[in-house]
Residue, then its C-alpha position, 0 to 999 in steps of 0.5 A: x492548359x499549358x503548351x505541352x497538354x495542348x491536343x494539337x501540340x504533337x500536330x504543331x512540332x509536325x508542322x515546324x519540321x515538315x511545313x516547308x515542305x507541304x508549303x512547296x508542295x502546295x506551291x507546287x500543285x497551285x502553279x502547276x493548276x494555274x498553268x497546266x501541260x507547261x509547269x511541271x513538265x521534263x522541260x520545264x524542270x530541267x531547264x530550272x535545275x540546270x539554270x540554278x546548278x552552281x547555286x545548288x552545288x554552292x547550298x548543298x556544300x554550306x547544308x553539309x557544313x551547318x548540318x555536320x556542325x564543323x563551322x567556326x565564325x569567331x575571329x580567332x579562327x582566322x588569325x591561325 
């Protein structure tokens, strides 16, 4: 049985495209099980987002750059 014909085959191109974001979920619902009332608290988020803002701010500006497509990383590029 080839890969195409395979019954889970539709499950596993689900999978590559959203099994990080189950993964982070999980992760998610596991620390805040292993810590419940201090994880996933107002605080506790805000604390993180705003600790980790010039690091967002820095990804999503490169994200938009892969994701548009419009990025150039041959030598000639930079001799203009």
């Amino acid at each position: 049985m080839t890969r195409s014909n395979h019954p889970f085959s539709k499950l596993g191109g689900q999978f590559e495209k959203y099994g990080l974001i189950g993964a982070f979920i999980i992760l998610l619902l596991v620390f805040n099980a292993a810590a419940p009332g201090r994880f996933l608290t107002w605080s506790n988020v805000s604390a993180v987002l705003g600790s980790q803002a010039v690091l967002v701010v820095l990804t999503l500006s490169l994200v938009i750059t892969l994701a548009t497509d419009m990025y150039d990383l041959s030598a000639a590029s930079a001799e203009c």
